[in-house]
C-alpha positions as CSV (number, residue, x, y, z in Angstrom):
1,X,5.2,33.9,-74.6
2,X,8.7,35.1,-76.2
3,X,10.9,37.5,-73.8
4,X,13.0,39.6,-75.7
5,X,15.4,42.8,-74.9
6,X,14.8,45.9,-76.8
7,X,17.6,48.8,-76.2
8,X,17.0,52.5,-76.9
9,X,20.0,52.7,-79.8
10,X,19.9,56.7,-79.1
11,X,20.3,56.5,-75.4
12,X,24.4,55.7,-75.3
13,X,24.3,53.2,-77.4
14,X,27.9,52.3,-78.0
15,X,30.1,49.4,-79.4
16,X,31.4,48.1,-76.3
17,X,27.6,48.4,-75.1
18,X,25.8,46.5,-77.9
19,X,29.1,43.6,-78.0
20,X,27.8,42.8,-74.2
21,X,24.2,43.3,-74.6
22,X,23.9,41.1,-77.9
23,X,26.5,38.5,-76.2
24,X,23.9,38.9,-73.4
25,X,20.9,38.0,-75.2
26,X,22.3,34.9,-76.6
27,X,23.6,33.7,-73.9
28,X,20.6,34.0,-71.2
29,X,18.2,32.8,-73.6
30,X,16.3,35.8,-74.6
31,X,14.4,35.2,-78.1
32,X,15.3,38.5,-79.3
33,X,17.5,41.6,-79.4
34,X,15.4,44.7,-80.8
35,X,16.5,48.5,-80.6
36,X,15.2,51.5,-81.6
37,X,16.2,53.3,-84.9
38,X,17.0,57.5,-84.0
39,X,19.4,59.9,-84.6
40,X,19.0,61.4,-81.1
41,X,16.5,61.9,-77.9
42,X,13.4,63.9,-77.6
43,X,15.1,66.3,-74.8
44,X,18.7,67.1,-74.5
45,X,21.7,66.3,-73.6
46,X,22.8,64.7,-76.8
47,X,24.2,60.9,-76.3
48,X,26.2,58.8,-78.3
49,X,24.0,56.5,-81.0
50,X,25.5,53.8,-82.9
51,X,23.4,54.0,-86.6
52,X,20.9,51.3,-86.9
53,X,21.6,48.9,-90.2
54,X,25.4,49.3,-89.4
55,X,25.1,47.6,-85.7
56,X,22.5,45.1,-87.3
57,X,25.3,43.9,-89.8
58,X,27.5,43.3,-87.0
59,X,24.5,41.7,-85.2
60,X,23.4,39.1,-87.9
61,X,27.3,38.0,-87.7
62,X,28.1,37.8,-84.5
63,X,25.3,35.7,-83.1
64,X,23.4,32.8,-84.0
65,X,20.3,32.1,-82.6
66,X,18.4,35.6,-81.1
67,X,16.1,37.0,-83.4
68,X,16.4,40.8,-84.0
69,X,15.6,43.9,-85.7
70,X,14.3,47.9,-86.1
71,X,11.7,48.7,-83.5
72,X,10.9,50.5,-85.7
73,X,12.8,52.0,-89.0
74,X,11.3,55.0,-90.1
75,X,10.6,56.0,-93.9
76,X,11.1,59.8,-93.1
77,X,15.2,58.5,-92.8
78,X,15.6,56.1,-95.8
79,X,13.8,55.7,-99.2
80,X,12.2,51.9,-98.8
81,X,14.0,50.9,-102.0
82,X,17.6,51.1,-99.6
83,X,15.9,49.4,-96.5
84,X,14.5,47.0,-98.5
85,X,18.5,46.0,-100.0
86,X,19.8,46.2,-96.5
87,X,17.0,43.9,-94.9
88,X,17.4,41.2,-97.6
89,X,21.3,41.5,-97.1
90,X,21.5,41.5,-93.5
91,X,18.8,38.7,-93.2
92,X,20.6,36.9,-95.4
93,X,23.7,37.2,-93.4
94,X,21.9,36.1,-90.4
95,X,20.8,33.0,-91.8
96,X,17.0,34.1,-91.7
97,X,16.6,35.7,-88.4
98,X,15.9,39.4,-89.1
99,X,12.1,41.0,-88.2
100,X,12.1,44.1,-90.1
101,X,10.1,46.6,-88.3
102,X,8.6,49.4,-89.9
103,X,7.1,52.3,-89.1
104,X,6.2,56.2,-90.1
105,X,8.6,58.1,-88.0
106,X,7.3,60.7,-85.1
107,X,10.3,62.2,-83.2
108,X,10.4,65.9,-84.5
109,X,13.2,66.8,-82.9
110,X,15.7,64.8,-84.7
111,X,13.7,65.7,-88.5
112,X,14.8,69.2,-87.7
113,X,18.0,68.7,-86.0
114,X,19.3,66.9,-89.6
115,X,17.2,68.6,-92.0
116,X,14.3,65.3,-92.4
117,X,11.1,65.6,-93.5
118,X,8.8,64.3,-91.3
119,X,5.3,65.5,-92.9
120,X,2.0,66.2,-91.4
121,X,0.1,62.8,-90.1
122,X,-2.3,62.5,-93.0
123,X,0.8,62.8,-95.5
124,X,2.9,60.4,-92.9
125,X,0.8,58.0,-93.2
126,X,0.1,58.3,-97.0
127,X,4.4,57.9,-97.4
128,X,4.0,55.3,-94.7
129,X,1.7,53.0,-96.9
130,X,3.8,53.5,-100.0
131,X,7.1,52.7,-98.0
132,X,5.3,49.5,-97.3
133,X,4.2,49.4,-100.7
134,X,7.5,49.2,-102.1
135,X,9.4,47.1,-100.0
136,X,7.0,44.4,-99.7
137,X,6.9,44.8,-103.8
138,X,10.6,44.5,-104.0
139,X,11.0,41.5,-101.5
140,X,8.7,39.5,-102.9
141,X,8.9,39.7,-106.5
142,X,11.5,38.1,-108.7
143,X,10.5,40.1,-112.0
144,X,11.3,44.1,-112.5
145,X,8.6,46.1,-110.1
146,X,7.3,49.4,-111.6
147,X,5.5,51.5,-109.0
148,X,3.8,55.0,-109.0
149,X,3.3,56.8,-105.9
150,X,2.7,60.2,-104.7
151,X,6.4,60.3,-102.4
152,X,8.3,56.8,-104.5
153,X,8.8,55.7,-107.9
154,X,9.9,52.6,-109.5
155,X,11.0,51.8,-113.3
156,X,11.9,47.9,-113.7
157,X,13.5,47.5,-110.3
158,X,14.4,44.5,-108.4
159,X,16.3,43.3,-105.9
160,X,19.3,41.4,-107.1
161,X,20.3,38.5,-105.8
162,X,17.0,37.8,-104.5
163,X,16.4,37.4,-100.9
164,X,17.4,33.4,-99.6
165,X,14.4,33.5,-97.5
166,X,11.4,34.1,-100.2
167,X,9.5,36.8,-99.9
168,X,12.4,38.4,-97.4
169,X,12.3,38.9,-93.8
170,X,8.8,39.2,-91.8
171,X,7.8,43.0,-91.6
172,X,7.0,43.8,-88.5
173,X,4.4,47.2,-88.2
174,X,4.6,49.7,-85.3
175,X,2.1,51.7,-83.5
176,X,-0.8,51.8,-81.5
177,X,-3.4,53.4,-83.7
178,X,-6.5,51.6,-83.6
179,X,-7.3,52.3,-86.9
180,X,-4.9,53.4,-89.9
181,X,-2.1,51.4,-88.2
182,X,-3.6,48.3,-87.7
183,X,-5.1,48.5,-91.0
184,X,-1.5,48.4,-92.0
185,X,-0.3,45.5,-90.3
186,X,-3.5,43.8,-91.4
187,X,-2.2,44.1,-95.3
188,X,1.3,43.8,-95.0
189,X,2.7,42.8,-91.8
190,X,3.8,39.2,-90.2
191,X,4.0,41.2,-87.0
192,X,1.8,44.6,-85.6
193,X,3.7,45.9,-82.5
194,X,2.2,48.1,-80.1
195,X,4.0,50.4,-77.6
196,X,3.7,50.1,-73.6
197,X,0.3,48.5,-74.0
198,X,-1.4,47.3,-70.6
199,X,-4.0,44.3,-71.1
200,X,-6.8,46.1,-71.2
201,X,-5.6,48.3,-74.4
202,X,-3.7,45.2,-75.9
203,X,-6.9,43.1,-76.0
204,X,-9.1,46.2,-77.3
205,X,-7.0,45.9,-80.2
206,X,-7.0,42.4,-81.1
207,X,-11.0,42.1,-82.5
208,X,-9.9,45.3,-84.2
209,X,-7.0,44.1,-85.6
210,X,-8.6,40.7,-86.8
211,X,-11.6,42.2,-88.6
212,X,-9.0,43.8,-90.7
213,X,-7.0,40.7,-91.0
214,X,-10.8,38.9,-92.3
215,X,-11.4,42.0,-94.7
216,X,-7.8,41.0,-96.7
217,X,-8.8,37.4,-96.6
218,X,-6.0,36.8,-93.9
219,X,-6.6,34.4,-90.7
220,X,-6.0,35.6,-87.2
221,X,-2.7,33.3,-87.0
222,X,-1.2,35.2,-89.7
223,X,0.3,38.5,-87.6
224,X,1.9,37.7,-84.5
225,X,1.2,40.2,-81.6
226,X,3.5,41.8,-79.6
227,X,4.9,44.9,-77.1
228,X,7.5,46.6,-76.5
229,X,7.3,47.6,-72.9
230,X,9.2,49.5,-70.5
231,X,10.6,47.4,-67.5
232,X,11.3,48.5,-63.9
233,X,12.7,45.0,-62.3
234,X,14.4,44.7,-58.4
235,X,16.1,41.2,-57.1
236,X,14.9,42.2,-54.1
237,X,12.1,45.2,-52.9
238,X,15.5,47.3,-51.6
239,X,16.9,47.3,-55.6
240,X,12.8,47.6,-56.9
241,X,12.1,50.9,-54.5
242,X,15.8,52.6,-55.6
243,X,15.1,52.0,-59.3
244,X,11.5,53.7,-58.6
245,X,12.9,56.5,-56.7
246,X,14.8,57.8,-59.3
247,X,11.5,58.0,-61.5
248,X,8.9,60.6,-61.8
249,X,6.7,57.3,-60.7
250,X,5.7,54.7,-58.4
251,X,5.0,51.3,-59.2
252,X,1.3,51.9,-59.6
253,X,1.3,54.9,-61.9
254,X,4.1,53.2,-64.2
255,X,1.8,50.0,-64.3
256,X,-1.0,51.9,-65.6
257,X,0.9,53.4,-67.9
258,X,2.0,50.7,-69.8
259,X,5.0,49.7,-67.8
260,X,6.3,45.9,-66.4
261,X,7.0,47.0,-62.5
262,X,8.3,44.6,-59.7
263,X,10.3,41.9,-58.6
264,X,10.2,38.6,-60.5
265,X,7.1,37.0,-59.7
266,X,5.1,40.8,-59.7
267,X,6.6,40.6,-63.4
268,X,5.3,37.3,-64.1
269,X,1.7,38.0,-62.8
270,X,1.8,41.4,-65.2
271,X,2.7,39.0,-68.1
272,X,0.6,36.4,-67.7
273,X,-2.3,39.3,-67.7
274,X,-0.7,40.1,-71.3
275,X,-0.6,36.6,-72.7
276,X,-4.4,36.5,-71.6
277,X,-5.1,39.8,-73.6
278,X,-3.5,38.2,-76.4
279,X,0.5,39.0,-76.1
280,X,2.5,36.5,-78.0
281,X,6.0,37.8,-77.6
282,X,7.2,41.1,-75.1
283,X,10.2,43.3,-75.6
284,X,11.6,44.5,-72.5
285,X,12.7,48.2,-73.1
286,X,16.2,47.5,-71.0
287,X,17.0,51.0,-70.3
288,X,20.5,50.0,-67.9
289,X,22.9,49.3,-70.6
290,X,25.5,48.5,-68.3
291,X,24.0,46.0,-65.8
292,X,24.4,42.9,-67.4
293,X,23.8,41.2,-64.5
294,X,20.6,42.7,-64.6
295,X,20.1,41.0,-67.1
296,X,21.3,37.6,-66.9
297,X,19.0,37.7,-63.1
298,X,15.8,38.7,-65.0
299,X,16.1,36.3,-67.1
300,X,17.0,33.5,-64.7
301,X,13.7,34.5,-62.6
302,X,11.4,35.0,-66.1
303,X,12.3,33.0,-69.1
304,X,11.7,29.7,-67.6
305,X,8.1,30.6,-66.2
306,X,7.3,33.0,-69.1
307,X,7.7,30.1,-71.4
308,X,4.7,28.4,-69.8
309,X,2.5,31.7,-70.6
């Protein structure tokens, strides 16, 4: 199993922050650096938020070995044409190492705060397959695309110079919909991520997720499988109860709701449960920007053993 570090880019998210987190992540080992792609929380107060494809670019050229990427980049912010230009350049830039994750968008607080349209579900989903639509169209084809949706439009477009990895970078799906999302992943992904999924609900989906895979003449092997999960981690069960106590949860509730709870060999147990459901790679929602030392101790206690998964 893959450990990887996913940061909420809206939660304080500044440069000094995501220097020593990314510096972080390739240097203990992690596979990974993922963060979410917002303009701003659910609930005030407002925080600072670096913008997504502009800390990528320093990303892809200031490491060399993590894997990263948009967990997830939402349609209702960019027309798929421009993600599409910035994921080829900044996986170029990386030397292939970009996941592009993808996804419809669901915060409503942000869509009003700056004027986005975020659409009813039906007609999210609808723009959703188009986005996909287009940017798998424009990645992988080296003649002019035309394209005729409801929400995008193409005349003779492509992407110039073409992508050095063919085809682009791996597009990654979000969500945890049994059904339409899935379906998605199933068509156009390399990746379907699912969202503080406990074993029981992460291998409920995999049969699901397969069956669509079979119906586009895809094998199982083709989509990776993966979770972003929240983390709650003590050295010690003094540091594990003072991280809990300033939760609205105990360990149990947080467990059961999708959460990675415990010191490190609690943590190990909980993702070996994962692996067995199916998990192939977990991204630890980090939500302490600041302790790095965190950071370099989890991984010390988990990467090693998680490796074995």
């Amino acid at each position: 199993m893959e450990i990887s570090i996913m940061i909420e880019g809206q939660d304080g998210l500044t440069w000094p922050r995501w220097q020593r987190l990314a510096q972080a992540a390739e240097d203990f080992g992690y596979a990974g650096l993922y963060r979410s792609d917002h303009y701003t929380n659910m609930n005030p107060p407002e925080k600072d938020s670096l913008e997504l494809w502009v800390a990528l670019t320093w990303l892809a050229s200031h490491t060399k070995r993590i894997h990263f990427g948009p967990l997830v980049a939402p349609f209702s912010f960019r027309h798929p044409s421009l993600t599409a230009r910035m994921a080829a350049a900044v996986d170029d830039l990386s030397g292939s190492r970009l996941v592009l994750g993808l996804g419809a968008g669901w915060q409503v607080r942000e869509h009003e705060m700056f004027g986005l349209d975020l659409l009813e579900i039906p007609e999210r989903m609808r723009r959703f397959e188009e986005g996909l639509d287009v940017v798998t169209s424009l990645l992988g084809s080296d003649t002019p695309v035309d394209y005729d949706g409801a929400h995008y439009q193409l005349k003779q477009a492509i992407l110039l110079p073409r992508p050095q990895r063919p085809g682009g970078p791996p597009i990654l799906v979000g969500g945890n919909g049994k059904q339409r999302t899935l379906k998605l992943a199933a068509k156009y992904a390399r990746e379907w991520n699912g969202t503080g999924q406990t074993p029981q609900s992460f291998a409920e989906r995999m049969p699901i997720l397969d069956s669509f895979l079979a119906a586009e003449g895809r094998q199982p092997s083709e989509v990776k499988r993966s979770t972003m999960i929240r983390v709650i981690y003590g050295r010690d069960q003094a540091e594990l109860q003072s991280k809990l106590a300033a939760t609205p949860f105990g360990a149990e509730e947080w467990r059961a709701r999708g959460a990675l709870v415990g010191e490190a060999g609690q943590l190990l147990e909980q993702l070996a449960a994962l692996a067995a459901a199916g998990c192939q790679q977990v991204m630890l929602q980090w939500m302490e920007m600041d302790d790095i030392a965190g950071l370099e101790s989890l991984a010390k206690d988990l990467l090693p053993q998680a490796g074995k998964l």
